[in-house]
N, C-alpha and C positions, 0 to 999 in steps of 0.2 A: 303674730310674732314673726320675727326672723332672727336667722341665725347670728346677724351682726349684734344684735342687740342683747340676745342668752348670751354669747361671749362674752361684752361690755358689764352684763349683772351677773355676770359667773369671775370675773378680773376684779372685780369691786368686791368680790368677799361675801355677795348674796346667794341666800338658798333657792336654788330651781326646785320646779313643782316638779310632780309626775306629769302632766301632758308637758312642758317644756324638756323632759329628759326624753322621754319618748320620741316627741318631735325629732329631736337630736340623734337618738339612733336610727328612727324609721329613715331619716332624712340622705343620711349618712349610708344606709342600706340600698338605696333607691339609688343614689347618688347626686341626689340634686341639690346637697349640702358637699363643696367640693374639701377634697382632700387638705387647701392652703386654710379653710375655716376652720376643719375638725381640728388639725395640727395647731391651730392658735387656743381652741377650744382646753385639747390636752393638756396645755403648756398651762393655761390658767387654773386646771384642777390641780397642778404638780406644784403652783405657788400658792393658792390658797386652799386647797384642800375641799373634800365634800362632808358634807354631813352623814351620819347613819344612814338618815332616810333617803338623803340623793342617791347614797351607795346601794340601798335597796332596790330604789327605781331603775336606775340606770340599771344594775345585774336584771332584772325583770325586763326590760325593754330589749335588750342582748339576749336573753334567752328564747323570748318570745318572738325573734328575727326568724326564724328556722323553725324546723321542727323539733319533736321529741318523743323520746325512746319510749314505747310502753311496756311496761316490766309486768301489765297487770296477769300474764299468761305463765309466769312461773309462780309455784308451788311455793310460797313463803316469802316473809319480808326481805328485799337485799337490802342490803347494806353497803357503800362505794367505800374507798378508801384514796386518799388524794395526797399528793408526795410534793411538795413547793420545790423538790429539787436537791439534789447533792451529788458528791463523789462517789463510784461504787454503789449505788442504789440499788440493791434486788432484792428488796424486799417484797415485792409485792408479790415477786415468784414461788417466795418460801410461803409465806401468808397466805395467799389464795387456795392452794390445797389442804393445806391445815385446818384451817378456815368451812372451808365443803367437809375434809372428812368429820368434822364435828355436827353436819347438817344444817351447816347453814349456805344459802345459796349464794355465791359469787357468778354473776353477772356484770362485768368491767369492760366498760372501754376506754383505751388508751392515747393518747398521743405518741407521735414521734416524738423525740428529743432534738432538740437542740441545743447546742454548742457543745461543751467538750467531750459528752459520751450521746449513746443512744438513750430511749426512751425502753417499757417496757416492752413495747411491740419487735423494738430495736431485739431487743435480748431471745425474744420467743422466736424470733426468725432465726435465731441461730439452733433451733433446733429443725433439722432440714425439712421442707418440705412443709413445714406449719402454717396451716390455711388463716391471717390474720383479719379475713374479710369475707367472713360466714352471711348471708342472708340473715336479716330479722327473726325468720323462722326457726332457720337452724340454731340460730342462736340463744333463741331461747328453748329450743328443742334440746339443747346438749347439758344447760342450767337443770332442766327438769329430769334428766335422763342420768347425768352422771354429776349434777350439782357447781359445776364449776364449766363457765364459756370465759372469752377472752375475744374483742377484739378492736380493729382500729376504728379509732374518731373518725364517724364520716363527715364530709362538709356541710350538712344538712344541719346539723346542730350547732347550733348560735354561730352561725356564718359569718356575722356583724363581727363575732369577736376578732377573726387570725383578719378581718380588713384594718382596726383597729391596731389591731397586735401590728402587722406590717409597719405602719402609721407612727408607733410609738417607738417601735425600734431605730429608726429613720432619726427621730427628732428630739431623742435624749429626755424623753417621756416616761420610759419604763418603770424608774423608782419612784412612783408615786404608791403609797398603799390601797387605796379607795380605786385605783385603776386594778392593779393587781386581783383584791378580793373581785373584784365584777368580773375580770376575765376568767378565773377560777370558778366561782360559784354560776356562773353563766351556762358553761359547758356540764357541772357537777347535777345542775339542778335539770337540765335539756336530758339527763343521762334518768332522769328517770327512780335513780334510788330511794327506798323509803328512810333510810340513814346517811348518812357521811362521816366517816372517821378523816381528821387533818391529820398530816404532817408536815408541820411546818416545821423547818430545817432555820437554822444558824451558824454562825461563822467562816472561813472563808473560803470554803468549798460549796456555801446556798448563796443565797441570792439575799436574804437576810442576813447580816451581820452580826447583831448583838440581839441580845435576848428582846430584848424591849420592843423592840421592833415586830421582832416574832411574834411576841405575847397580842400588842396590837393587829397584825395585822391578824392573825388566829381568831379573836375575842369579834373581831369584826364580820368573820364569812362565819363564826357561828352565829351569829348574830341575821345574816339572812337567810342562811338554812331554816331556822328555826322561826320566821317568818313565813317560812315557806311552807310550815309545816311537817316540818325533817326534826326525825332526830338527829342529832348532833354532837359531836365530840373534838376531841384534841389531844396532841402531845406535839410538845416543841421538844425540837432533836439535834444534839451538837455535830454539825457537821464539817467541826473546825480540822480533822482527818478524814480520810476518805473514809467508809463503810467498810467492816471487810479486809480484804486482803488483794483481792481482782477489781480493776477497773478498765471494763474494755466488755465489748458486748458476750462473746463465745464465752471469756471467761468469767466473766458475771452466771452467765446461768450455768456455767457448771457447777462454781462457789454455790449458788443455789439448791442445786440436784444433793451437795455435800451436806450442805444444812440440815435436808429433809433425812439423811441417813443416820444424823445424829453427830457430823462432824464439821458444823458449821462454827464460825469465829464469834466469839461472845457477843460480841456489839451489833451484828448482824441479830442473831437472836434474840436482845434483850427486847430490840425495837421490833422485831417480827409477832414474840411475845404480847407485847404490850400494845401496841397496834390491833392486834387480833383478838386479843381480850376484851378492846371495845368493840368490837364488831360484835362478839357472841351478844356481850352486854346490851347492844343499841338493840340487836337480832329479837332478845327477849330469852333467847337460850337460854344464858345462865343470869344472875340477880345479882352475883355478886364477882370484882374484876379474881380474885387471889380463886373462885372455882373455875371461871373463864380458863385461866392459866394452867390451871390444871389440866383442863380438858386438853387445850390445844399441846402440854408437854407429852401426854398420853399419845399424840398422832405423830410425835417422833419415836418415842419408845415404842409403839405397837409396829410400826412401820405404815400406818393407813394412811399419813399425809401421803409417802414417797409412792403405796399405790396409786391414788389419788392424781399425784403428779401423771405416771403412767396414763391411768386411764384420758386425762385432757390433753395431754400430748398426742395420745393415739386419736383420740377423737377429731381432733383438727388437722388432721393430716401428714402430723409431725410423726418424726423416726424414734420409736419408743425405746430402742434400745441405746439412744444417745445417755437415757435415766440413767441404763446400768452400767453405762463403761463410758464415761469420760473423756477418754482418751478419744473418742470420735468425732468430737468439738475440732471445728475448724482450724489449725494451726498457722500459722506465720512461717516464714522462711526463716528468720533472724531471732535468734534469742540473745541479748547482751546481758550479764549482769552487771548490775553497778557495788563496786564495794568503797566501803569507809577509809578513805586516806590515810585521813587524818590530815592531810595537808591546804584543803578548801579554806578559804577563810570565809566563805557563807553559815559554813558550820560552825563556825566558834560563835553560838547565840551570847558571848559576854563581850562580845563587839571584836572588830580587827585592829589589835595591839597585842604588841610585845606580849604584856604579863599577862595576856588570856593563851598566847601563843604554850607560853610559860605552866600557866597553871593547866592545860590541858595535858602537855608533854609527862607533867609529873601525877597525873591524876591515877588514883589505882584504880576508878574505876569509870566510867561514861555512861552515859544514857540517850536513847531518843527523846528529844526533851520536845519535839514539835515536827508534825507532818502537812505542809502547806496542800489543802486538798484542795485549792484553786489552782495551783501549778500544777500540780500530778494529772488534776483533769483535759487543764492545758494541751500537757504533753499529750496525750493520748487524741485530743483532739489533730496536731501538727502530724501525728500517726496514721489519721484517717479514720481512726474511731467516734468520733462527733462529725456535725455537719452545719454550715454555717445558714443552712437555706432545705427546708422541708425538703424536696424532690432532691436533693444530694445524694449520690449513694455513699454508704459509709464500708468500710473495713471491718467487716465482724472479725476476725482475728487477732485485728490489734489490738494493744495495750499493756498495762504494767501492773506487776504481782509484785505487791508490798510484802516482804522478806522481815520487816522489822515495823512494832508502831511505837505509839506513842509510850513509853514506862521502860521500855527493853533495852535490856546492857546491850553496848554496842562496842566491837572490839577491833583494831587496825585490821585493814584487809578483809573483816568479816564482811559476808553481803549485804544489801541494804534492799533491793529490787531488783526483777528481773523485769527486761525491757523488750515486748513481741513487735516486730516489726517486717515491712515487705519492701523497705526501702533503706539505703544505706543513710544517705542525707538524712530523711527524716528522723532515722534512730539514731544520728549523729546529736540534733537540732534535741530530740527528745531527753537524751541523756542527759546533758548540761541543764536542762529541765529540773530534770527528776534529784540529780544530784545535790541541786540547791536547793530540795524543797523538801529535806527534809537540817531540822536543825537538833545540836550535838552541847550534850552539858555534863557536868562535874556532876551535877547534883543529882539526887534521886526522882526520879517525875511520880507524883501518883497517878494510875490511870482514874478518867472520870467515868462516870456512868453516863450513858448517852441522852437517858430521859431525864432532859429539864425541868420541866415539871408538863401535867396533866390537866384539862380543862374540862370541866362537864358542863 
């Protein structure tokens, strides 16, 4: 076989075998399949699509590039948890100790983030000092020891994938689904976990849009998990507002640290909850999700998550006393707030005219009626809090604390966000951002509940 020709019955709408996918990734890995073929290659899975089983193989050929993590030396089944992406994301920081103080092992590694914020490693390094690049040993020495390790994706697992990944980014490749699940379950599966809980995210703050999509593209990487012999789970998550309240690294995980006290934001919790309650469930822990819940609410009220936290903070090297005083979170020089005009016309969600002009002037009351968390991410991005390229360094200090969400009366001159920043320009560039990104109505908004629905 050659690659001109799997291209040619790959463009034609035909299903490749397992040694013809393989081929393609070994090839690809070696490099004697060059970069101008693969890029044609991508181009015709993103027009015609692949099947289950291509999607299978191809994730197995990708995994099997590199090496893989062996889990078999801690003490009980782990379980992974995998996040498709959003605004505000820390969840995984409140989860993971909740999570351990119920007994069950977290064992995770992470990626860096890319584009508008950091990843979770992003976040844990704003705790000083936090070693995110433990030895094997140690790592599973601290899972056994104190039930909860953390750390970074090394290159060695599914390598094939971040040369792909480059590749796709490049060549307007990315939103394909069957690309996406392999490069997910690639790395998920190379990690070693006896489980995988999804989150995959929606609207315009994820990388998924609408529900539909979510649902597919979810229903597909369980679909190889459980090929693989994984249990498997899901929840699709509206990520059409940011998470939370903080987005930006420093104050993600302190929003974090607040959770674990018992002062965290509903919607933060419901998905930290619900997330974690299939982990006990996949775990074997508990049998059913409404005891699951239970347990993991008990690790806020007892307080054994926030030790929990403590203890893996301390263990990796990090400053344990960042847990209990907040305030020692990296600061910004610049704090801007933004308040409510009333005079924007991006705000008048009933369009820029007179009689919206009108009907807003005489309204007795207003609401947040919409929070763009693709913009908010933005902004923080243009802040230094994201990074357009792995080896970036980012701005742990920056970013923006949402003051108002989505359901909340909103009053002239009242605030809307405050805006952290280390550069005047940049919090100049940010605020016009953040300003427009959120929208303003007459009417009453109901808030939604963040879990769309649940997949077993």
């Amino acid at each position: 076989m050659t690659m001109y020709e799997l291209i040619d019955k790959k463009k034609e709408g035909k299903e490749l075998t397992k040694n013809e996918l393989y081929y393609i990734v070994k090839g690809y890995t070696d490099g004697s399949i060059p970069d101008y073929q693969m890029s044609a290659f991508l181009m015709a899975v993103c027009f015609v699509g692949m099947t289950r089983e291509e999607t299978y193989y191809f994730t197995m050929a990708m995994k099997e590039s590199g090496d893989e993590l062996d889990l078999s030396g801690v003490k009980g089944m782990v379980v992974d948890k995998h996040s498709t992406g959003g605004v505000g994301d820390k969840v995984s920081l409140v989860m993971g100790p909740m999570v351990a103080a119920c007994g069950v092992p977290v064992a995770k590694m992470s990626g860096r983030g890319l584009g508008h914020t950091g990843g979770t490693i992003d976040k844990l390094e704003s705790f000083s000092g936090f070693n995110v690049s433990p030895t094997e040993k140690e790592f599973i020495r601290n899972v056994n020891k104190i039930g909860i390790s953390w750390a970074g994706q090394t290159v060695s697992l599914a390598p094939v994938d971040k040369k792909i990944y480059a590749l796709r980014d490049v060549t307007a490749t990315v939103d394909s689904i069957p690309l996406i699940a392999s490069s997910i379950m690639s790395k998920k599966l190379a990690s070693g976990a006896g489980g995988i809980v999804l989150d995959v995210t929606y609207g315009s703050g994820a990388f998924m849009k609408n529900t539909d999509d979510a649902v597919e593209l979810a229903e597909l990487m369980l679909d190889i998990g459980r090929k693989e012999g994984r249990k498997m789970s899901a929840a699709i998550t509206d990520m059409n507002e940011p998470l939370g309240y903080a987005v930006g690294n420093s104050i993600e995980a302190a929003e974090a640290v607040e959770c674990l006290k018992g002062n965290g934001p509903e919607d933060v919790m419901e998905v930290a909850y619900t997330l974690g309650s299939h982990m006990l469930v996949l775990n074997g822990k508990c049998r059913e999700l409404s005891q699951a819940m239970q347990m993991l609410e008990e690790t806020i009220s007892s307080g054994t998550a926030l030790k929990k936290m403590v203890q893996w903070i301390e263990r990796q090297g990090g400053n344990k006393a960042m847990v209990y005083d907040t305030t020692l979170f990296k600061k910004a020089e610049i704090e801007r707030v933004i308040k409510y005009t009333g005079e924007n016309p991006a705000f008048l969600t009933k369009g820029n005219n007179p009689e919206a002009s009108y009907i807003f002037e005489k309204a007795s009351q207003l609401y947040v009626s919409s929070i763009n968390g693709k913009a908010i991410g933005n902004a923080v991005q243009i802040l230094g809090g994201g990074r357009a390229a792995k080896d970036e360094k980012i701005d742990m200090s920056v970013g923006v604390r949402l003051l108002k969400k989505t359901g909340d009366i909103i009053k002239k001159q009242e605030a809307l966000a405050i805006i952290y920043a280390n550069n005047e320009e940049k919090c100049n560039l940010a605020t016009e951002i953040v300003r427009e990104a959120f929208g303003i109505s007459d009417k009453k908004i109901q808030k939604r509940n963040k879990i769309f629905r649940e997949i077993f």
